[in-house]
C-alpha positions as CSV (number, residue, x, y, z in Angstrom):
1,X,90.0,10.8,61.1
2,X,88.7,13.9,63.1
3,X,90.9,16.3,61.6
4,X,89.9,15.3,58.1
5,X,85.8,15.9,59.4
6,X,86.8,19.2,60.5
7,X,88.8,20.4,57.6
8,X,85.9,18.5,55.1
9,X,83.4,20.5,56.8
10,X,85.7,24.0,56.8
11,X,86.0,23.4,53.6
12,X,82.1,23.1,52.6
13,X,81.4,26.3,55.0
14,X,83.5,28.0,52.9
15,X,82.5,26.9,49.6
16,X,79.1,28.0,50.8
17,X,79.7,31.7,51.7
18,X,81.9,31.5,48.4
19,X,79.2,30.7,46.5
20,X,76.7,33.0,48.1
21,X,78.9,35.8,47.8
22,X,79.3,34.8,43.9
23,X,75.7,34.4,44.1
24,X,75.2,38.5,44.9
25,X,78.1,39.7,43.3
26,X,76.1,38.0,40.1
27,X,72.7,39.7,40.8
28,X,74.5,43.6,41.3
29,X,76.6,43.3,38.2
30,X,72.7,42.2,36.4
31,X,71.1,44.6,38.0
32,X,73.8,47.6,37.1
33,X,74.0,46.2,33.3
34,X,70.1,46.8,33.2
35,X,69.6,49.7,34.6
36,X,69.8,53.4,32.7
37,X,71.0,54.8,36.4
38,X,72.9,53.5,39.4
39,X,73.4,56.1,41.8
40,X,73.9,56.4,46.0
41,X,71.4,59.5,46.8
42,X,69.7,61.0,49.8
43,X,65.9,61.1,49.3
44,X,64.5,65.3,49.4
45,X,61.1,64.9,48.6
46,X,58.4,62.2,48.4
47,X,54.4,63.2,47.5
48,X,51.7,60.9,46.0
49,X,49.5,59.2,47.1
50,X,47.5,59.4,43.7
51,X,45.0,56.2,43.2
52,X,46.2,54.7,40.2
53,X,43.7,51.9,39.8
54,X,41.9,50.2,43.0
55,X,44.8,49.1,45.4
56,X,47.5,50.8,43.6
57,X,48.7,54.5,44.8
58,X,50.9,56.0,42.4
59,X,53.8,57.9,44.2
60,X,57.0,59.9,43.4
61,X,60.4,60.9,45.3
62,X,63.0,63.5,44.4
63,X,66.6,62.5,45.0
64,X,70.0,64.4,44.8
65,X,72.8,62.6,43.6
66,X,75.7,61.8,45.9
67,X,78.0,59.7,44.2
68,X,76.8,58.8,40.4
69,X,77.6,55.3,39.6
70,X,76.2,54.7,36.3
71,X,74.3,57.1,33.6
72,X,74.2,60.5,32.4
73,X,73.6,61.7,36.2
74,X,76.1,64.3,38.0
75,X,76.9,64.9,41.9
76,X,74.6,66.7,43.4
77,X,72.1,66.5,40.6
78,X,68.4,66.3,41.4
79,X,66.4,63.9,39.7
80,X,63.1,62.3,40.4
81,X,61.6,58.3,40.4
82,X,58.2,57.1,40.1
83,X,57.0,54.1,42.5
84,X,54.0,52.5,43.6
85,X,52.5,51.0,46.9
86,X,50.2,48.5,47.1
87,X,47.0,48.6,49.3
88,X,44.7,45.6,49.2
89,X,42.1,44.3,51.9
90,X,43.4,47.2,54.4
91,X,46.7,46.4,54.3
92,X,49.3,48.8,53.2
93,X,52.9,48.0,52.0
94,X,55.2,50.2,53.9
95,X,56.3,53.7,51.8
96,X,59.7,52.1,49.8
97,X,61.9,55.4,50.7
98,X,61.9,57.8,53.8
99,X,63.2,61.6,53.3
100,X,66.6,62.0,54.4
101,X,68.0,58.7,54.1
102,X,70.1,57.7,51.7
103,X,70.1,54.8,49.1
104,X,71.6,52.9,45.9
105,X,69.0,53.7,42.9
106,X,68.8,51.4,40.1
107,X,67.1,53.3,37.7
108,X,65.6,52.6,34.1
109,X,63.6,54.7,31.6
110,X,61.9,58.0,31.4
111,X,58.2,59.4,32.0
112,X,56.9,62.7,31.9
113,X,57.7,65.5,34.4
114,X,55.6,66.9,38.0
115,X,56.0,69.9,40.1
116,X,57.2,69.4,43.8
117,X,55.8,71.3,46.8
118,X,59.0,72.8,47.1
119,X,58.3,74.2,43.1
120,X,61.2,72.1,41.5
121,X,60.4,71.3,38.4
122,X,62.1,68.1,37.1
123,X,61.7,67.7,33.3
124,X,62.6,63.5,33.4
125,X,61.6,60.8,35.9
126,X,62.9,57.1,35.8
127,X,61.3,54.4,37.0
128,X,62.8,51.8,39.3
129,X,64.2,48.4,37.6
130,X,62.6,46.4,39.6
131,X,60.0,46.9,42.7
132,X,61.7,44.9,45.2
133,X,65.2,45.2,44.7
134,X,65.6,48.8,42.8
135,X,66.2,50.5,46.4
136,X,68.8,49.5,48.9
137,X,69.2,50.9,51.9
138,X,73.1,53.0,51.4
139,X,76.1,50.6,52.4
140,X,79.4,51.8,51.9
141,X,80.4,48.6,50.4
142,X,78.0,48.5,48.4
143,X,78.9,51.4,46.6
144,X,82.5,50.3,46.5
145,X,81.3,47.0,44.9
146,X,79.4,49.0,42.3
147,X,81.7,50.9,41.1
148,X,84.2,48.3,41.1
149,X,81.9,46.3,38.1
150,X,82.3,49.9,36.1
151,X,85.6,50.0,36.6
152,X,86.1,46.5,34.8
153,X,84.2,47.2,31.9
């Protein structure tokens, strides 16, 4: 009777970490079919700052490409996203990218092009997909996960 407890509860661990890791593997492959961009890239440049309405600073980051993942986007390609940070009652969300680290970018539309301090001009921005979840810290298996869904389509 102890044995069967055991393996009944083995098998509900297991069922569990299946199911969370169907769970994520369900979000990515959403989150790469909406996006115009997926892309691992090392962050080069980040300025802003600009007060978009009360509470809302309007900020940008250039980004070379390391490994392309999905788009019109090439290895070691520079392109450039628009975020913002919030800042209400004196308390400021952290800055979403740091320069020189390096992410996975899901990226979607286009706006209008800015000048960097370092005078790059970059004619097309994109904007994240989504404020929360369009940056991830770089994983390696990540990656490899993400370019395993293009692979299958």
């Amino acid at each position: 009777m102890k044995t069967i407890k055991i393996l009944s509860l083995a098998l509900f661990l297991c069922t569990i970490i299946l199911n969370s890791a169907m769970a994520q593997d369900t979000i990515l492959s959403l989150m790469k079919y909406k996006s115009d961009i997926v892309a691992y890239v090392e962050i080069l440049e980040i300025q802003g700052g600009e007060i978009e309405e009360e509470g809302v600073e309007e900020w940008s980051a250039l980004c070379k490409i390391i490994q392309p993942i999905k788009g019109l986007i090439k290895k070691d390609e520079e392109i450039r996203f628009r975020f913002n940070i919030f800042d209400f009652q004196n308390k400021r969300e952290p800055t979403l990218v740091e320069k020189g680290k390096q992410y996975v970018m899901f990226l979607k539309g286009q706006s209008g092009g800015v000048r960097f301090p370092s005078d790059k001009k970059i004619e097309v921005a994109y904007n994240l997909l989504d404020r929360w979840v369009g940056v991830l810290p770089y994983h390696y298996h990540l990656v490899h996960r993400l370019t395993k869904y293009i692979e299958e389509k």
